[in-house]
C-alpha positions, 0 to 999 in steps of 0.5 A: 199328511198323505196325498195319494198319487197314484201309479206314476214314475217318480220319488215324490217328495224328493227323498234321500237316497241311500247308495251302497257299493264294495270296494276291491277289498269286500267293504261296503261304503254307504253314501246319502244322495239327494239327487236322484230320480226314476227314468223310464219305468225300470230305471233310477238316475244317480248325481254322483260326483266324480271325486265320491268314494262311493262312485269309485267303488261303483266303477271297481265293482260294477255293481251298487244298491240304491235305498230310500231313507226313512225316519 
């Protein structure tokens, strides 16, 4: 069932995030996240703990891409 909701700022349902960021050696790691949400209108907040591969890979290449997984 769809309900529209119109223009807002938010990921409703909650769904999963996908984040994908390179190491220092060009290899892509992908992370699913589940706690995530829009903040302001051009911005997404990340939960990522500090002990993930990927937000290490963030910090070494200052750089990531954030999906919305489907089916």
């Amino acid at each position: 069932m769809f309900k529209d909701l119109g223009v807002i700022p938010a990921i409703y349902p909650m769904p999963v995030l996908m984040v994908a960021a390179y190491d220092d050696n060009g290899k892509v790691n992908v992370m699913n996240v589940a706690w995530g949400q829009i903040c302001d209108m051009d911005k997404v907040i990340l939960f990522l703990g500090e002990e993930r591969k990927t937000l290490k890979n963030i910090k070494i290449s200052n750089a990531f891409s954030v999906a919305i997984a489907d089916r």
